[in-house]
C-alpha positions, 0 to 999 in steps of 0.5 A: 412083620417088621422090615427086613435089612435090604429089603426093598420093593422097585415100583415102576412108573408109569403103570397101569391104566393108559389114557385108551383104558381110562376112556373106556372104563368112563364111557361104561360108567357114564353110560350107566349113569346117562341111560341105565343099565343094562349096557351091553359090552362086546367083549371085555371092554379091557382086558382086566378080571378085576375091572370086568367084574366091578362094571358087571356089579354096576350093571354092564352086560359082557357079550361075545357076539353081537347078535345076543344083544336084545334089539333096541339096546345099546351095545359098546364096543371094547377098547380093542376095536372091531371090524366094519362088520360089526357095525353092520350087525349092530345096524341090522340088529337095531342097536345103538352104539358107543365105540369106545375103540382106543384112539390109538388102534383106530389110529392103525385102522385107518393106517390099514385103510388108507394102504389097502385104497393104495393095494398095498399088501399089508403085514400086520405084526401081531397076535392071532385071535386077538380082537384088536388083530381081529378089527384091524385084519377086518378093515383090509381082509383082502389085503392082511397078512398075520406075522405072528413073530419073526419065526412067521417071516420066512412063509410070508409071500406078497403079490408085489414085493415093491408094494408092501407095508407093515403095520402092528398091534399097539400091545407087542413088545416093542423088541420083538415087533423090531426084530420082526421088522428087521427081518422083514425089511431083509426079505422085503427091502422095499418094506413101508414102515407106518408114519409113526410106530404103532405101538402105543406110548403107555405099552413102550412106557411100561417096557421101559420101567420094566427094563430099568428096573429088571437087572436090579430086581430078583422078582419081577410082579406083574399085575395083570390078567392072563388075557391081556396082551400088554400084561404078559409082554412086561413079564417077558421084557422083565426076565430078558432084562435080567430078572431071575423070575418074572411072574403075572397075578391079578390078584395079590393073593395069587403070589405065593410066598416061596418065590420070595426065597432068596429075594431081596428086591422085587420088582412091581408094575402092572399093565395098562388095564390095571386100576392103582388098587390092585398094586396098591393091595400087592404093596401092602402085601409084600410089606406084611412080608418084610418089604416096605422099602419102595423106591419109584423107577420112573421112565417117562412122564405120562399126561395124554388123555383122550376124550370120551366116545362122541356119541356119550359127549354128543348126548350128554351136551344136550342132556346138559342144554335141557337141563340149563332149559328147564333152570332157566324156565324155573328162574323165570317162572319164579320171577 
């Protein structure tokens, strides 16, 4: 199909993978290649169909709980973090463990020990059964309240209302966390907010291609799964900037062609867990359909990276002295 007059496609920048995801996906892969498969993963170690399924091919092993890891393997630990217990059930289990917790939620971790030490009561803005709330509300049970949105605020009751703080899952809508902080700061004037936002850079980034590229586009995709937090957030942000309709596909082949009627730009961005193929393979799709024209909508430059898990750097540095050992060796014996 040839392109159609005014036609265009708005590509947001940045999109997809953030610097916590990018870690995580590696720390599986080398894991692999380090010590062989099986390597157990509790829970998706991001939350992205397509990426879930090409880890399973190369050998990872995604479990619930961690009780249904066989002992003496090794188990990793998602993006999203986990709670204390966790790893006291992966020490009763004789695991070993990589914790490929993105630095920005052990980030609001140690935020929520660090206030739970001090007796602060703790509100934690976020989404119920999420397993990044689920870690976070671990580290302080005693001290963490859920404040699921700013229709939760007015049930909301602590012990001193002088020693409060709230902190948040890295993935919210930034505009509805705000809200939520308004209205918590009117019920609570004395409210601590955290050192710095907890929402992470890569999900406030994202919103804000999105918002940019919102009023100008009639259709918003967003690539992305339905689990994934961050994902649905852009679909939310597109439609309140302006978009005429909004949706989420993992896949390309998930868009249907009536909601193309009517449209002659759509706009295109995916969520922090999406690898590049996935747009790419819905760039070269809506071009099929009439839409090669791409214009980039770049909010903000992106270069933050994160190292991998201390536990692969440590073993993989001494794999790497073994192996400078047994060259020297070679070398001296060929001498």
């Amino acid at each position: 199909m040839t392109a159609s007059p005014g036609r265009r496609v708005l590509l947001a920048a940045p999109r997809g993978y953030c610097a916590g995801v990018d870690r995580a996906v590696i720390a599986v892969e080398k894991a692999l290649e380090q010590y062989g498969a099986p390597i157990y993963v509790r829970h998706e170690i991001v939350h992205n169909k397509y990426v879930v399924q090409t880890l399973e091919k190369k050998g990872a092993i995604f479990v619930e709980q961690t009780e249904e890891v066989p002992e003496g393997n090794i188990v990793m630990f998602s993006a999203h973090g986990v709670a204390p217990t966790v790893h006291e059930e992966a020490k009763q289990g004789r695991l070993a463990t990589i914790d490929a917790t993105c630095p920005l939620v052990t980030k609001v971790h140690k935020e929520a020990i660090r206030y739970a030490g001090e007796d602060f009561d703790i509100l934690l803005i976020g989404h119920e059964g999420h397993e990044e709330v689920i870690g976070t509300s671990g580290e302080a049970p005693d001290h963490v309240t859920l404040v699921d949105g700013p229709e939760d605020v007015a049930k909301v009751e602590v012990r001193d209302p002088s020693k409060v703080v709230w902190l948040s899952q890295t993935t919210l809508s930034v505009d509805e966390t705000m809200e939520t902080v308004g209205a918590l700061k009117e019920k609570f004037p004395l409210l601590v907010s955290p050192p710095s936002d907890d929402i992470c850079y890569a999900t406030q980034n994202r919103q804000l291609a999105v918002k940019q590229m919102g009023a100008d586009a009639d259709l918003v995709i967003v690539v992305g799964s339905r689990n994934s937090s961050n994902s649905k957030r852009l679909v939310e942000v597109a439609k309140l900037a302006g978009a005429r309709e909004a949706y989420l596909v993992d896949f390309a082949d998930e868009i249907d062609e009536a909601w193309l009627e009517g449209v002659s730009t759509v706009g295109l961005t995916s969520g922090a867990s999406v690898p590049e193929i996935l747009v790419e393979q819905v760039l070269e799709w809506l071009a099929q359909r009439g839409f090669e024209d791409v214009e980039l909508v770049r909010a903000a430059d992106e270069s933050i990276t994160f190292s991998l898990p201390k536990e692969l750097r440590r073993d993989l540095r001494e794999e790497a002295a073994t192996l400078v050992a047994e060259r020297t060796g070679r070398d001296s014996a060929a001498e």
